[in-house]
One Martini backbone bead per residue (centre of mass of N, CA, C, O) as a GRO file, in nm:
protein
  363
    1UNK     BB    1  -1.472  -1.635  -0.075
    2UNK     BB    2  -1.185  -1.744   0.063
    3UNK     BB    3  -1.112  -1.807   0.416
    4UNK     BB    4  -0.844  -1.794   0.641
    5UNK     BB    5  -0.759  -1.902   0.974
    6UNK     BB    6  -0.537  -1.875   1.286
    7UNK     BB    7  -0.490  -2.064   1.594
    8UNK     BB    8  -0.313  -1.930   1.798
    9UNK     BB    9  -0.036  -1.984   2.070
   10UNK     BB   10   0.065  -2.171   2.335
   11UNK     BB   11   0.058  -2.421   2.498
   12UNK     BB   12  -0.257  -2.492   2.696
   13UNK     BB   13  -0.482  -2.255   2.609
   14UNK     BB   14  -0.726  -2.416   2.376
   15UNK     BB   15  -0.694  -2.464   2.095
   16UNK     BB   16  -0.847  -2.730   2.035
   17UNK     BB   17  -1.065  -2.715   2.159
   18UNK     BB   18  -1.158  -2.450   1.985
   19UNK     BB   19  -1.156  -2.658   1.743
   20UNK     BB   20  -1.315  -2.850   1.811
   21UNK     BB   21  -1.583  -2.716   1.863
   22UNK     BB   22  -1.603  -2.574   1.563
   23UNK     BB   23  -1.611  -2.864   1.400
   24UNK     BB   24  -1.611  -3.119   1.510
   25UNK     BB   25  -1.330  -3.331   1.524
   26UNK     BB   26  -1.159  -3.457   1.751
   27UNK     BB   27  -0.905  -3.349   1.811
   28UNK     BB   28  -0.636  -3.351   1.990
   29UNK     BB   29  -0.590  -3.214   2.354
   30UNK     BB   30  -0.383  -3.260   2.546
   31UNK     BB   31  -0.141  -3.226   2.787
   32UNK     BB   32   0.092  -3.134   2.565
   33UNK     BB   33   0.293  -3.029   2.374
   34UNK     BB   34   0.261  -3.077   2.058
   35UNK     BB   35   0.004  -3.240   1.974
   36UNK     BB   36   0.031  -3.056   1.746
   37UNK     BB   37   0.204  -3.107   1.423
   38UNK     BB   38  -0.008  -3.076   1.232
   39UNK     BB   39  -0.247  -2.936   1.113
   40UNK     BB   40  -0.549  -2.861   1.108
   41UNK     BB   41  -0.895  -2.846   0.955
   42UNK     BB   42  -1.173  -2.618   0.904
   43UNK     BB   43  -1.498  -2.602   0.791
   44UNK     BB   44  -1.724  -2.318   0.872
   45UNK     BB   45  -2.000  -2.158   0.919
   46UNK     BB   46  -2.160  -1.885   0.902
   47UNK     BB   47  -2.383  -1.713   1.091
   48UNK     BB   48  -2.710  -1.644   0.939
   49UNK     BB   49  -2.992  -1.534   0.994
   50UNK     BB   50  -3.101  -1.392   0.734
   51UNK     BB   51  -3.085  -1.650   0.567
   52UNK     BB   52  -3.288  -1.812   0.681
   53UNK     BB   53  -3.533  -1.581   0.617
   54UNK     BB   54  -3.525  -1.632   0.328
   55UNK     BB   55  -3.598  -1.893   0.297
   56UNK     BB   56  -3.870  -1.882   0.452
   57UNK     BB   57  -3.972  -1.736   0.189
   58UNK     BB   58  -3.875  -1.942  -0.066
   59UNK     BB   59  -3.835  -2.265  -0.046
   60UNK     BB   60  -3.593  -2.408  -0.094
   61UNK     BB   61  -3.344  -2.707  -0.199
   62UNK     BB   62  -3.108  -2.484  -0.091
   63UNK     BB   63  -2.901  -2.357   0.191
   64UNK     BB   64  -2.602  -2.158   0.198
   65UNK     BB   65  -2.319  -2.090   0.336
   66UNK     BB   66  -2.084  -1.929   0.457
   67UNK     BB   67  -1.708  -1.951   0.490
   68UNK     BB   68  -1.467  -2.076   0.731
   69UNK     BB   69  -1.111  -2.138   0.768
   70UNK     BB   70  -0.944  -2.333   1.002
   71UNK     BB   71  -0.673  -2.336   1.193
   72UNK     BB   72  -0.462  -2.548   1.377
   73UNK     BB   73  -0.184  -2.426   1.554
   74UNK     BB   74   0.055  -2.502   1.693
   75UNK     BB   75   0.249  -2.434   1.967
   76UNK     BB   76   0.412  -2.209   2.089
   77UNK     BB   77   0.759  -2.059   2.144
   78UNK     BB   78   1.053  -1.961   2.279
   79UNK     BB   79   1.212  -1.981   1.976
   80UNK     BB   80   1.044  -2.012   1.675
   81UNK     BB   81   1.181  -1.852   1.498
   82UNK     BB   82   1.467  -2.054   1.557
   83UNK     BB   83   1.288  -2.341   1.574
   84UNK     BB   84   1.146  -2.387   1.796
   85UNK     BB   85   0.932  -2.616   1.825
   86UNK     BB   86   0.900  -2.641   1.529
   87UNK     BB   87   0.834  -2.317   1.440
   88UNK     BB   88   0.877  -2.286   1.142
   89UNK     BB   89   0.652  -2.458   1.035
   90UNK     BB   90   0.434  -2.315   1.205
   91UNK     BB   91   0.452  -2.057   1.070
   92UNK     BB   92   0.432  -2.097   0.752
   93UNK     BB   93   0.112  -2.185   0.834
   94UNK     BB   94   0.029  -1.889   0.933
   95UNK     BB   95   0.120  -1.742   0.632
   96UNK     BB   96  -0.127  -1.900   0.445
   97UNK     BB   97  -0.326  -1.725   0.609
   98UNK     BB   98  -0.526  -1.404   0.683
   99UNK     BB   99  -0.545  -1.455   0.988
  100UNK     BB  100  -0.536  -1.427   1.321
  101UNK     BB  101  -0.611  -1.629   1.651
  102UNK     BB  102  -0.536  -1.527   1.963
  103UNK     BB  103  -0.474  -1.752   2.194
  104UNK     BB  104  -0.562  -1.665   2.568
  105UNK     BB  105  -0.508  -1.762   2.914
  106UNK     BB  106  -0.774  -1.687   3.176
  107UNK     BB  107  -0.718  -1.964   3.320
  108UNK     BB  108  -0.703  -2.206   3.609
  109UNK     BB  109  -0.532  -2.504   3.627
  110UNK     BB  110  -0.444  -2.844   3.781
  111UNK     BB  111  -0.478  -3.017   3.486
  112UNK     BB  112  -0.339  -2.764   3.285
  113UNK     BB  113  -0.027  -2.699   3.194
  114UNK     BB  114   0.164  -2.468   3.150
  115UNK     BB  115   0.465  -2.369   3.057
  116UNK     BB  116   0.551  -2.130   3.281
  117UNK     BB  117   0.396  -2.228   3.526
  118UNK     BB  118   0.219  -1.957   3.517
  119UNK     BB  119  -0.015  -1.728   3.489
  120UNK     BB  120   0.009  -1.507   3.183
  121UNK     BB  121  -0.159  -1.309   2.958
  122UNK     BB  122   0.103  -1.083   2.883
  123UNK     BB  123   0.307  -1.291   2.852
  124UNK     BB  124   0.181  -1.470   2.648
  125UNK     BB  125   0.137  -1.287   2.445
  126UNK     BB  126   0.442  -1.140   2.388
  127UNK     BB  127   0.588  -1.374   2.327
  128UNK     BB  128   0.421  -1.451   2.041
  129UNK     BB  129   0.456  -1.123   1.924
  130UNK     BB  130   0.769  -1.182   1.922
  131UNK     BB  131   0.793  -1.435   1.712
  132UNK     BB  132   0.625  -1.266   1.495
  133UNK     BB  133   0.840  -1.071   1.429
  134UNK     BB  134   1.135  -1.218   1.419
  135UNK     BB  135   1.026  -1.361   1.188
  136UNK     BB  136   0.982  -1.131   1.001
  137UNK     BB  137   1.255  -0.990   1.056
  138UNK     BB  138   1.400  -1.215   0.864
  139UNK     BB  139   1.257  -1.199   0.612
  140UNK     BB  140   1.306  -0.882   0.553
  141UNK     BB  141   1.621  -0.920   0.541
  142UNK     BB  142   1.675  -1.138   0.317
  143UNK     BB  143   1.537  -0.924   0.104
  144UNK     BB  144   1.732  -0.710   0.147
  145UNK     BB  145   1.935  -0.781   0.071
  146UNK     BB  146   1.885  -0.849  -0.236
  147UNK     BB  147   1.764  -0.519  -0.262
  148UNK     BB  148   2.072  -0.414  -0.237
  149UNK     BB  149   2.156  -0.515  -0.503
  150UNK     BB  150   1.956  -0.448  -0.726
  151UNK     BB  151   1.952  -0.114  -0.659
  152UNK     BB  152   2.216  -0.045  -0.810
  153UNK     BB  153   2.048  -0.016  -1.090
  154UNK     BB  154   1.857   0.253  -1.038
  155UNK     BB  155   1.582   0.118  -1.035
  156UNK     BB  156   1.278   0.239  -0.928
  157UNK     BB  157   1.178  -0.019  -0.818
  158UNK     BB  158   1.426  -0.136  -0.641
  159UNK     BB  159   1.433   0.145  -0.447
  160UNK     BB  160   1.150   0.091  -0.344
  161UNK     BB  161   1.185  -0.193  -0.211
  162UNK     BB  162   1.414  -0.122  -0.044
  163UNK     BB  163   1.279   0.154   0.109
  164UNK     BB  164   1.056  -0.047   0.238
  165UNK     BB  165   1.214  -0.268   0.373
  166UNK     BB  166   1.387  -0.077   0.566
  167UNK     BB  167   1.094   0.034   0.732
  168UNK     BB  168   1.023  -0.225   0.824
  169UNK     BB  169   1.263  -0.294   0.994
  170UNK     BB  170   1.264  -0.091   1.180
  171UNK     BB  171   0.972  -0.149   1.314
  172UNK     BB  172   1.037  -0.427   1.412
  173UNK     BB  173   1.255  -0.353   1.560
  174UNK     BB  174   1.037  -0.155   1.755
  175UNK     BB  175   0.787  -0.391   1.778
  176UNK     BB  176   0.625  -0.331   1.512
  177UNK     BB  177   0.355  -0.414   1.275
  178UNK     BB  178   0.276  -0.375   1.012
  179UNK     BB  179  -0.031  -0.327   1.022
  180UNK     BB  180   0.071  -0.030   1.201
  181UNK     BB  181   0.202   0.093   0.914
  182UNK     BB  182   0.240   0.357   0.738
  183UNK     BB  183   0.064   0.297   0.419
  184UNK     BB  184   0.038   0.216   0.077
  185UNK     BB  185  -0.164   0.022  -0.102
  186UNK     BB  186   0.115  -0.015  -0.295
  187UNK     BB  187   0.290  -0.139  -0.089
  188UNK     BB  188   0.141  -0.363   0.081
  189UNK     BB  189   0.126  -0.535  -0.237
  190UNK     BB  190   0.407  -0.603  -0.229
  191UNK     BB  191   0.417  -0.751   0.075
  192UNK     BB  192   0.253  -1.015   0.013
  193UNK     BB  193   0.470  -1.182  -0.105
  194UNK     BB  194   0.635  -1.223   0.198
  195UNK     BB  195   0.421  -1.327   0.437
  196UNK     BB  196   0.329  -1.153   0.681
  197UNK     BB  197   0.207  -1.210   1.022
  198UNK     BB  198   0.191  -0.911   1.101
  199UNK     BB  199  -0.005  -0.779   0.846
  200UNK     BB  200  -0.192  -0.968   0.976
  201UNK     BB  201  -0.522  -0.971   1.103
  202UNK     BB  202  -0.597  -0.941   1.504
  203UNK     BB  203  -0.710  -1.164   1.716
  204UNK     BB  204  -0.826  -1.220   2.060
  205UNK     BB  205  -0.880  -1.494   2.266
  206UNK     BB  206  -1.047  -1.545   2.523
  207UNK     BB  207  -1.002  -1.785   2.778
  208UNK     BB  208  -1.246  -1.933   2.979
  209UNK     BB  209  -1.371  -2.094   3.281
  210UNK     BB  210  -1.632  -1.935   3.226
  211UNK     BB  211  -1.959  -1.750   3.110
  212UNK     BB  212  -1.874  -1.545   3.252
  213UNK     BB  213  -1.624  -1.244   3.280
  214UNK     BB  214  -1.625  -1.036   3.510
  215UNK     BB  215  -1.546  -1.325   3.700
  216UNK     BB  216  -1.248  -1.225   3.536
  217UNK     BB  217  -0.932  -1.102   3.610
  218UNK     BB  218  -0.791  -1.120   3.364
  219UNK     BB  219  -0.965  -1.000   3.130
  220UNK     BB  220  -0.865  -0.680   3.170
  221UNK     BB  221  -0.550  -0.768   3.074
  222UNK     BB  222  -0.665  -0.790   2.776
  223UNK     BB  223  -0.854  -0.563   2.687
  224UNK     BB  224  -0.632  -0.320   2.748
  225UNK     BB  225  -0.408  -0.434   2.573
  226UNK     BB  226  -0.580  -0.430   2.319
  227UNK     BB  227  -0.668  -0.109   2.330
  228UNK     BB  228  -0.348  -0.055   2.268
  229UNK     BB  229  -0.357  -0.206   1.997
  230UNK     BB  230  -0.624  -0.236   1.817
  231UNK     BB  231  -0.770  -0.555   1.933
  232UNK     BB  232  -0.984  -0.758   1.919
  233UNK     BB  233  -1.213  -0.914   2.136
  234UNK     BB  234  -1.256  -1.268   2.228
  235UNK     BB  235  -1.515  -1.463   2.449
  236UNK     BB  236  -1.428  -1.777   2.578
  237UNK     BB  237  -1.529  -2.115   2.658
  238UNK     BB  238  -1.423  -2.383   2.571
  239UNK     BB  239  -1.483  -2.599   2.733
  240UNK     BB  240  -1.806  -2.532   2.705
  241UNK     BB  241  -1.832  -2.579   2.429
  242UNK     BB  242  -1.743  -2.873   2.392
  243UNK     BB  243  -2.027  -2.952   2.608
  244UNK     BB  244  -2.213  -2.793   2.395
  245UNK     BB  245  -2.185  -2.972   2.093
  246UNK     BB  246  -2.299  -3.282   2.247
  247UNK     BB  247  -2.550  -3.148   2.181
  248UNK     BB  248  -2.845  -3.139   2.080
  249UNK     BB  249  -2.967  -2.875   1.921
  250UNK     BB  250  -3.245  -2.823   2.100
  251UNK     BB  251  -3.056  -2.838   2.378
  252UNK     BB  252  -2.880  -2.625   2.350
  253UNK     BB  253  -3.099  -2.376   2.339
  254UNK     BB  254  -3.149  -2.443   2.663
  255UNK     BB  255  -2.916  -2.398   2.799
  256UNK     BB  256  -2.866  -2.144   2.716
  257UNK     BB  257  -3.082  -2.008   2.841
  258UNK     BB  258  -3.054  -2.084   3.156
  259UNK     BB  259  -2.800  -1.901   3.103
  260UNK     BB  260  -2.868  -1.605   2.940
  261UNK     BB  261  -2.793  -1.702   2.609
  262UNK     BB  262  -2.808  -1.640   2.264
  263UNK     BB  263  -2.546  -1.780   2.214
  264UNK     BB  264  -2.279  -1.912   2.133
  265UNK     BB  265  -1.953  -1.821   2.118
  266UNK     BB  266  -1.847  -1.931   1.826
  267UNK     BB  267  -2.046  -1.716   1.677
  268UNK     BB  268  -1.837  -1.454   1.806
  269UNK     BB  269  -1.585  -1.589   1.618
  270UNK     BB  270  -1.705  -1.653   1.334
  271UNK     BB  271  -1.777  -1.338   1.287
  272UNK     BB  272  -1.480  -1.198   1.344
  273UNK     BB  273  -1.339  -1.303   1.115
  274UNK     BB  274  -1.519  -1.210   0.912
  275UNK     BB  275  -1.436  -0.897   1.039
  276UNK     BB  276  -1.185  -0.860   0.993
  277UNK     BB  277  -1.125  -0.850   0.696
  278UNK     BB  278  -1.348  -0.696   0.590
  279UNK     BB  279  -1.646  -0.839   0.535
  280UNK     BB  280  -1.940  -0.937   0.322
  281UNK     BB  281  -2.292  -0.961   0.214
  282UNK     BB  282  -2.466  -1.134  -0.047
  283UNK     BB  283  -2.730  -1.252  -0.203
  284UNK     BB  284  -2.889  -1.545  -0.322
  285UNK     BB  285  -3.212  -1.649  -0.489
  286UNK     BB  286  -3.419  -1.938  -0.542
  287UNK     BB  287  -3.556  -2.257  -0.587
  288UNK     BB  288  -3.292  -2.405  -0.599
  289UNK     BB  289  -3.099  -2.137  -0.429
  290UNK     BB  290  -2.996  -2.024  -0.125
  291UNK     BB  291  -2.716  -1.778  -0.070
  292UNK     BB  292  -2.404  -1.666   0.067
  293UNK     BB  293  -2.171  -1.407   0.003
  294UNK     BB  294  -1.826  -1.327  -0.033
  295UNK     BB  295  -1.680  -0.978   0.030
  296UNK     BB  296  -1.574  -0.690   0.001
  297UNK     BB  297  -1.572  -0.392   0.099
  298UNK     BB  298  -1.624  -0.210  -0.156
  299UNK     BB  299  -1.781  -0.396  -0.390
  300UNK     BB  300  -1.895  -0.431  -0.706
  301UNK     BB  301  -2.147  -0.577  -0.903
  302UNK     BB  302  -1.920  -0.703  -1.071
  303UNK     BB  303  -1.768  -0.861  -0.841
  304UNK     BB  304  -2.000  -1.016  -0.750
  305UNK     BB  305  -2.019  -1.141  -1.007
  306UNK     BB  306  -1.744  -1.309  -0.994
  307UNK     BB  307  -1.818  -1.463  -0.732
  308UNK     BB  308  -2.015  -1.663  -0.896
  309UNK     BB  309  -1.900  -1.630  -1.229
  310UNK     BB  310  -1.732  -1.577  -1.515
  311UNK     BB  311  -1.991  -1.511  -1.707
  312UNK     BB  312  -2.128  -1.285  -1.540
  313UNK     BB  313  -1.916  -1.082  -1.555
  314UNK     BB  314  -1.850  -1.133  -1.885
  315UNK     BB  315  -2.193  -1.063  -1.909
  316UNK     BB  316  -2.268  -0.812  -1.801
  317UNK     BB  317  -2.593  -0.585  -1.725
  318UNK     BB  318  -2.740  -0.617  -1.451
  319UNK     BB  319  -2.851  -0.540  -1.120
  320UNK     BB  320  -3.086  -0.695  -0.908
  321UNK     BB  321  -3.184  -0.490  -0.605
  322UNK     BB  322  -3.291  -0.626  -0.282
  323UNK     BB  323  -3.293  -0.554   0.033
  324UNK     BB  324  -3.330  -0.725   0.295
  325UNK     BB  325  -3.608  -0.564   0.419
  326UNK     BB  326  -3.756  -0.571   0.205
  327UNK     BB  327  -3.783  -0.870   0.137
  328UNK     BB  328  -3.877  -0.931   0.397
  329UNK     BB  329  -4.146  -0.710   0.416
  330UNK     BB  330  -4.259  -0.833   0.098
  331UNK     BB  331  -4.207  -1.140   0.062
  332UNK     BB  332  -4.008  -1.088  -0.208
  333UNK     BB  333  -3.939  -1.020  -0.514
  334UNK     BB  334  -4.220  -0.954  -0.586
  335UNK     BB  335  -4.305  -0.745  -0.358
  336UNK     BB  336  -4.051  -0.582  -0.423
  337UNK     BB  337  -4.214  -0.484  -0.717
  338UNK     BB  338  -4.484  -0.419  -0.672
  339UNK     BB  339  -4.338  -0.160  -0.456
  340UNK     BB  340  -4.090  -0.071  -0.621
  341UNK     BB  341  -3.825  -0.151  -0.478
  342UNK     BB  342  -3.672  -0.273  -0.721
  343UNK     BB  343  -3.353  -0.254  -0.876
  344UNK     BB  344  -3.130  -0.113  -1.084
  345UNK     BB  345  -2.796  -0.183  -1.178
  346UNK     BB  346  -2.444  -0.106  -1.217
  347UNK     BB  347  -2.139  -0.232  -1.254
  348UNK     BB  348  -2.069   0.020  -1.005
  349UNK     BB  349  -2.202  -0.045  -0.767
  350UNK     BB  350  -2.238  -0.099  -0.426
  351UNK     BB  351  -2.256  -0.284  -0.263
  352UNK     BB  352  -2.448  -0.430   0.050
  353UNK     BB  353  -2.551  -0.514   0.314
  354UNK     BB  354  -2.771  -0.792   0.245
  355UNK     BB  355  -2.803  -0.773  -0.028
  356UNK     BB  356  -3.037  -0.887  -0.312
  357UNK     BB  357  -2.911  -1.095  -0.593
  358UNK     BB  358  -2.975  -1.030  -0.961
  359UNK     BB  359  -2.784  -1.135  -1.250
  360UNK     BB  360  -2.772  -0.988  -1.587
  361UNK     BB  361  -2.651  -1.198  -1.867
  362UNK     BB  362  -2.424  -1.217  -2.142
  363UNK     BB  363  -2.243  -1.504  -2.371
   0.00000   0.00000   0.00000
């Protein structure tokens, strides 16, 4: 399954750099405003020590990883539920996305100007929060307009939307996300409709201006604030990220040891994002191809089959599962065979995070 994730902020907190940085696409970053007009759109691998290890086990002829894909949205600004800086336009791709990336300002430059003048990280946080609440709460009055007619005719279905609206409305007038307002899983499905972007799971990625963040006194009112508000937050120089892109891949990995770092800051955002929708991983392995897949945490083997193919799905028969530690301590499918540790599973089976599954099917 594809996930699709959206990079907002105020204008000149870092957002295309680290646009430019995960995808190494080139987008101009300049320091001004709306520099950003269209979304720029990447798709990012997700990093997969796992999938590497499977790989050098099978010594397939390719090896797919799964992806994230990455939209770098325009600087948002006070007043963009209202339309200010074309506001209207970029909230409405930020609704098209599944999650949200809230990159917040944690550095001090005098060569890259504020919107407002000066660093203010919970007042940056604040400001974006409340536009995308604003917006939200227009979309939900109109809506509720709407069910306050259909409601009229007393039809069950009518009522539940009217008094459901009513109730969203409630807390977003309250400055609360829908994400925590508490609901019914068959609400929430009902909600999806409006594509609210308060709803959408939301990370914070705290910008610094160098690889230690200790020694970044922002970072600590972001962490704060982030943890009142049960926020993941991921910290990263986009900066540095960008220029440690431009060397050469063996360059990097030295690179990076000299400064004490197991690996890009990139790379434990591309994998939060993966992780804030809670998906899971699982495999699948054979002589042409080794591939990880994307699933909702707590789905079936038989949705696993359909994420590779609805053939899979559709005459699904049963599914052969070796965990990832067994087939790497086992050295593969026989080895994972012949010490008995490969199971034999049905449709209704939960995958597990790291599953290598072969699937046996008839159509």
């Amino acid at each position: 399954m594809g996930i699709k994730c959206s990079i907002v902020g105020l204008p000149n907190v870092g957002k295309s750099t680290l646009f430019n940085s995960l995808t190494t696409a080139g987008i101009p970053a300049e320091n001004y405003p709306f520099c950003t007009i269209e979304p720029n759109v990447g798709i990012v691998s997700v990093p997969d020590a796992r999938l590497e290890a499977i790989s050098q086990i099978v010594q397939p002829q390719h090896t797919l990883h799964t992806v994230v894909e990455f939209v770098d949205i325009a600087g948002l600004v006070r007043g963009a539920s209202k339309g200010e800086g074309l506001g209207n336009q970029f909230l409405a791709h930020i609704r098209e996305t599944d999650a949200v990336a809230h990159v917040v300002r944690c550095f001090a430059s005098d060569d890259v100007s504020h919107v407002s003048g000066n660093l203010d990280p919970i007042g940056d946080i604040e400001t974006v929060n409340t536009e995308l609440l604003l917006a939200d709460l227009e979309t939900a009055q109109r809506s509720f307009e709407k069910a306050v007619k259909q409601a009229k005719t007393n039809e069950k279905d009518a009522l539940t939307w009217r008094n459901l609206l009513q109730q969203v409305i409630t807390e977003l007038e309250a400055g609360r996300p829908v994400r925590d307002i508490e609901l019914q899983a068959r609400e929430r499905t009902l909600l999806q409709s409006l594509q609210l972007i308060t709803a959408k799971p939301l990370m914070y990625v705290a910008n610094l201006d160098e690889t230690a963040p200790q020694k970044n006194p922002h970072l600590n009112l972001v962490l704060d604030f982030a943890k009142r508000e049960d926020v993941p937050v991921v910290t990263i120089s986009a900066a540095f990220e960008a220029d440690l892109v431009q060397l050469p891949i063996d360059e990097q990995s030295a690179f990076l040891e000299e400064l004490g770092l197991k690996e890009p800051g990139l790379n434990r955002m591309i994998r939060a994002a993966y992780n804030l929708l809670e998906l899971q991983t699982f495999y699948t392995a054979g002589p042409q191809e080794v591939r990880a897949w994307t699933i909702r945490k707590g789905s079936s083997a038989y949705d696993a089959a359909g994420e590779i193919h609805t053939d899979f799905q559709r005459g699904f028969i049963r599914a052969e599962v070796i965990s990832f530690d067994t087939f790497i301590n086992r050295q593969g499918e026989q080895g994972a065979k012949a010490s008995g540790e490969a199971r034999l599973e049905g449709r209704e089976y939960i995958v597990a995070e790291g599953d290598v599954i072969h699937f046996r099917f008839n159509v």
